[in-house]
N, C-alpha and C positions, 0 to 999 in steps of 0.2 A: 512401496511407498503409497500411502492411501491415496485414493482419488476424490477429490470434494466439487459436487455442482452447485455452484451459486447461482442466483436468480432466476430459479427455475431451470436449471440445467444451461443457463444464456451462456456463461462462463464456467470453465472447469478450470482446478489447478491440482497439483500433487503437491503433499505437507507432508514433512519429514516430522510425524508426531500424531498422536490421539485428539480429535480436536471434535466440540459439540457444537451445536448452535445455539446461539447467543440467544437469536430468538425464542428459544426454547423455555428460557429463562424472564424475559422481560422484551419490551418494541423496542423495536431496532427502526430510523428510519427507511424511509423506501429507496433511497440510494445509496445504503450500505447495506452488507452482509459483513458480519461478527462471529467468531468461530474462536471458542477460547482452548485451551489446552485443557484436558482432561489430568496431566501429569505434573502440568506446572501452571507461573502465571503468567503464561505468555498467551498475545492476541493477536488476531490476526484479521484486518479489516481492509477489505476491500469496498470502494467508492467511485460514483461514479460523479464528478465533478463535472462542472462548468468551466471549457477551457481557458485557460489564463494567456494563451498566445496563441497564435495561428501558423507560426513559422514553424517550420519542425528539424531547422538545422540543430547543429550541434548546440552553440553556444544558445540559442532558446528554450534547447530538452536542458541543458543544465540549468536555465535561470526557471525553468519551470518544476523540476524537482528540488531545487532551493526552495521556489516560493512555497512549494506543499509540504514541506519540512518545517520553513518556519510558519506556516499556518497552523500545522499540527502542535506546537510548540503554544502558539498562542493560545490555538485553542483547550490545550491543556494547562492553560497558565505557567507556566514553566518558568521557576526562576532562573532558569541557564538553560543555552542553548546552543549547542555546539555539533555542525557536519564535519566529521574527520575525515570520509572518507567519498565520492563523487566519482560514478563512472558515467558521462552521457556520450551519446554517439547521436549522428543524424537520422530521425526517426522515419524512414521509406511509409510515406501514407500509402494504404491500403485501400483498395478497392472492394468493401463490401462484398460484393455482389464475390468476390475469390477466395472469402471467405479465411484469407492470410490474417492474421494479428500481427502489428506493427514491434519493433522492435524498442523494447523499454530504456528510459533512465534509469540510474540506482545512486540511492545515497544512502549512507549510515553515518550516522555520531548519535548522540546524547545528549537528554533534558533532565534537568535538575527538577523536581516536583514536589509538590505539596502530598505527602503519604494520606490519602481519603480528606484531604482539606483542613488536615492539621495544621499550624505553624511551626509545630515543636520536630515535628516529622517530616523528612525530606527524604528520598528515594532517587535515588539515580538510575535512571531509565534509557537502552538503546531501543535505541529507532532506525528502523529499518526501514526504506521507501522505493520500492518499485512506479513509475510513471509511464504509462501509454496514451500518447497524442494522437486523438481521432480528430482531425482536423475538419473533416466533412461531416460532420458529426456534433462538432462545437462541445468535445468530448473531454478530459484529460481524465483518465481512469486512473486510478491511486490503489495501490496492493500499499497496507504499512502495517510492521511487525513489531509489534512492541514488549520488549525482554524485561522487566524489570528489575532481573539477575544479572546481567550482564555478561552473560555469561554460556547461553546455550544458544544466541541467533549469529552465527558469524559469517561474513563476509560470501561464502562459498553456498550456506545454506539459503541467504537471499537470491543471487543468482542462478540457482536450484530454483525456488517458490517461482522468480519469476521467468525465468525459462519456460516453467511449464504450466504457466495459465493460457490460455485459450479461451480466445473469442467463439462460443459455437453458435451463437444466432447474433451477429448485430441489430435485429429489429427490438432488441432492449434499448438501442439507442435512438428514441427516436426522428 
């Protein structure tokens, strides 16, 4: 499975696919890295947000991958928006300096879209949302995988992607 380093090697992940960089093509901002499929059109974008909570139990890693679902949602204009699926657990903050990354939310469902800003064009698109809470950090880092087939990002390959992203220098946060 390929190995991909983002910003500047600060995070790595393994993607089950051919994948280039975005930037290659066009700016990306500085808090994301963009990585499109070489094979199809599927994207793959990792972020590093402004965290939306502080707490990092259970029920706050869920209302926090909510909230980055439906952000992503809006910010795509989506005329529908729908999380089918939600796995969060209590995210153990990490101590920097040990160099562990914290244990992710997951959410998948589908947004209804406007095909390149047509009206006559709608596209239904899964979304796929990995969530890691840096608390010490004022961090929520966002891995989301956007299928527009619906068809090749399921369930199993999300928690693959975000199983194996890795924090390797926190001083990208900083």
């Amino acid at each position: 499975m390929p190995h991909y380093q983002l910003f500047g090697g600060a995070i790595s992940i393994h993607l089950d696919g051919n994948y280039m960089d975005a930037s290659d093509l066009r700016q990306v901002p500085d808090n994301q890295e963009v990585l499109l499929s070489r094979d199809s059109d599927v994207s793959v974008i990792v972020e590093v947000l402004q965290c939306v909570g502080t707490s990092t139990d259970a029920d706050a890693m869920d209302h926090g991958v909510r909230y980055h679902f439906d952000s992503l949602a809006h910010d795509n204009s989506a005329l529908e928006s729908q999380i089918l699926k939600v796995a969060s657990t209590t995210c153990i903050p990490q101590n920097p300096a040990q160099g562990a990354t914290p244990t992710p939310s997951l959410a998948q469902g589908l947004q209804i879209v406007r095909k390149f800003g047509k009206a006559s064009d709608e596209d239904r698109v899964q979304i796929s949302i990995a969530m890691w809470r840096l608390p010490s950090k004022n961090v929520d880092l966002v891995l989301s995988i956007n299928d527009p087939t619906c068809a090749r990002i399921d369930w199993s390959v999300l928690q693959q992607a975000a199983s194996s992203l890795h924090i390797v220098d926190w001083g990208l946060f900083p």
